[in-house]
PAVEX-930931 format. One record per residue (C-alpha): residue in one letter; x, y, z; residue number from 0. Coordinates in Angstrom, 1 decimal, decimal comma. Example, Ala and Ser with C-alpha at 12.3 -4.5 7.8 and 13.67 -1.06 7.14 Angstrom:
! residues 2
   r        x        y        z     k
   a     12,3     -4,5      7,8     0
   s     13,7     -1,1      7,1     1
This chain:
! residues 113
   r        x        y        z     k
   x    -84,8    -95,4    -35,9     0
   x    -88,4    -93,4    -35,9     1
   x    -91,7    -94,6    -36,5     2
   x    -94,0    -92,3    -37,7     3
   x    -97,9    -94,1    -37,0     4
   x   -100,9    -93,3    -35,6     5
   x   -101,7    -95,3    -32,0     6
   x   -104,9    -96,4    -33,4     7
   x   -103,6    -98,4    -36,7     8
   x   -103,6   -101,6    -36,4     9
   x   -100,8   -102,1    -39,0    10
   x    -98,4    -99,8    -37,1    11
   x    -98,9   -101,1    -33,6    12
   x    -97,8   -104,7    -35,6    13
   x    -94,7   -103,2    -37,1    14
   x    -94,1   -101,4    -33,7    15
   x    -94,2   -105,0    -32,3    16
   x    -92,4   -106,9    -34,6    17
   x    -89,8   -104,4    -35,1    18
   x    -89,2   -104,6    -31,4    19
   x    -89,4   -108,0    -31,4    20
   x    -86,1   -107,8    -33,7    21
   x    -84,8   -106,0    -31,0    22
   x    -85,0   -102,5    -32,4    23
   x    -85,6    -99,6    -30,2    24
   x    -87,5    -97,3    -32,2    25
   x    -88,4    -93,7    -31,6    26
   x    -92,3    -93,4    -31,9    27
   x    -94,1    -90,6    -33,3    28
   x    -97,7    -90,2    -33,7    29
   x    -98,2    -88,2    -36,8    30
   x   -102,0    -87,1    -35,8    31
   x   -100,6    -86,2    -32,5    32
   x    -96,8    -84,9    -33,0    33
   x    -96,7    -84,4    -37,1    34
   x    -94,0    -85,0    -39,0    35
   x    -90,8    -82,6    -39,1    36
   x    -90,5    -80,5    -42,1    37
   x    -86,8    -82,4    -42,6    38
   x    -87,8    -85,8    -42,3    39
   x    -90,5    -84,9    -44,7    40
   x    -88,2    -83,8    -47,1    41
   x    -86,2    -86,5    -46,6    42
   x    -88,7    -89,5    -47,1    43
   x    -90,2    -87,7    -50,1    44
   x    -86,7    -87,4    -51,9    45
   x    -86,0    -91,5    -51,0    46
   x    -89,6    -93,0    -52,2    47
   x    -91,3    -90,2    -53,9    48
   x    -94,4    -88,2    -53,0    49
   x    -96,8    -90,7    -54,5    50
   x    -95,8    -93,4    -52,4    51
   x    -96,2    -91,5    -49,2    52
   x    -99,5    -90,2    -50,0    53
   x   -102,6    -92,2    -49,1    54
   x   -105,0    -91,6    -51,2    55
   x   -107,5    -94,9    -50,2    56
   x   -107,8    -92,9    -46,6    57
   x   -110,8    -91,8    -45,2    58
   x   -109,1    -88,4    -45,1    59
   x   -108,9    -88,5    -48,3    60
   x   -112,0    -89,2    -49,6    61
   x   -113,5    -86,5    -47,7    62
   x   -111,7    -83,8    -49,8    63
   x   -113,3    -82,0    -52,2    64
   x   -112,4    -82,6    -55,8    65
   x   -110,6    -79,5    -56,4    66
   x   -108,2    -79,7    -53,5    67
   x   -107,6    -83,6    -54,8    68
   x   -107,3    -81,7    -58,8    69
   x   -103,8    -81,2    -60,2    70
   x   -101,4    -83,2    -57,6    71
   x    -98,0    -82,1    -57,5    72
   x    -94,8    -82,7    -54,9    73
   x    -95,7    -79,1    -52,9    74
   x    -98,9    -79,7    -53,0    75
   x    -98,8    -83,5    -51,6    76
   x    -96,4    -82,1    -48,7    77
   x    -98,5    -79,4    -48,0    78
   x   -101,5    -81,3    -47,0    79
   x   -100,0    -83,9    -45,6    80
   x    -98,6    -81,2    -43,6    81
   x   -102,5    -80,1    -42,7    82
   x   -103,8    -83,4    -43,2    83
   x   -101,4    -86,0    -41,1    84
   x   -103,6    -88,9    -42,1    85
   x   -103,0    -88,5    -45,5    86
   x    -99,0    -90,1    -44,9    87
   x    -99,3    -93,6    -45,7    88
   x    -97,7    -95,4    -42,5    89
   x    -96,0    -97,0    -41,0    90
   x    -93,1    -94,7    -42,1    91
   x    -89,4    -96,2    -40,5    92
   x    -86,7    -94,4    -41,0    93
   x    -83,0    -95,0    -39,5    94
   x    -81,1    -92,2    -41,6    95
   x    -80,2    -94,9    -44,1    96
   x    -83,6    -96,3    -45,2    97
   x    -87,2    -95,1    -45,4    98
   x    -89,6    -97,4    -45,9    99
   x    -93,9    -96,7    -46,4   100
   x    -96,1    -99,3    -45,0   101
   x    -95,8   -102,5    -44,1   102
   x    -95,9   -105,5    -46,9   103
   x    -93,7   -108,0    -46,9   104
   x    -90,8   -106,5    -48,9   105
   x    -91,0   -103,4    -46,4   106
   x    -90,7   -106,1    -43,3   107
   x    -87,7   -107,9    -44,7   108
   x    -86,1   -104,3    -45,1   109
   x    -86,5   -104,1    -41,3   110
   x    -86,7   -107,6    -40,1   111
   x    -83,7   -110,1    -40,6   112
């Protein structure tokens, strides 16, 4: 299982805990600090979608000028997620089965039984 989070989320050092908790022994990547593979990138856009994995409320974000925001697309997402590791919504848990984004309720029981 890998995490993908950043150390100073609050929301990912609570899934971190609770998925440890369940007695899972997850791999932990920082995504500001390590990035995300171009594979597992691949992979967790293909299984929930480019949409869903960027974050577009983040501070990030926000600061981006209105024509790198303009005309969205899947290469484009990936690409500055790629520059922009903040921009990948997280937590992001993946166990070569599932891939889940965040951490709500639905994305808990997913982990959490």
């Amino acid at each position: 299982m890998k995490v993908y989070h950043l150390k100073t989320c609050d929301t990912c050092r609570k899934a971190i805990k609770a998925l440890q908790a369940a007695g899972h022994d997850p791999e932990l990547i920082d995504v500001r600090a390590d990035g995300m593979s171009a594979a597992d990138m691949d992979v967790i856009v293909k299984t929930v979608g480019w949409e869903n994995l960027l974050n577009t409320r983040s501070t990030t974000w926000r600061g981006l000028d209105d024509a790198g925001k303009g005309d969205m697309n899947e290469g484009k997402a990936v690409l500055m997620m790629g520059e922009h590791p903040t921009l990948i919504k997280r937590p992001v848990i993946m166990d070569g089965e599932r891939v889940t984004v965040g951490w709500r309720p639905e994305q808990q029981a997913v982990w959490i039984n």
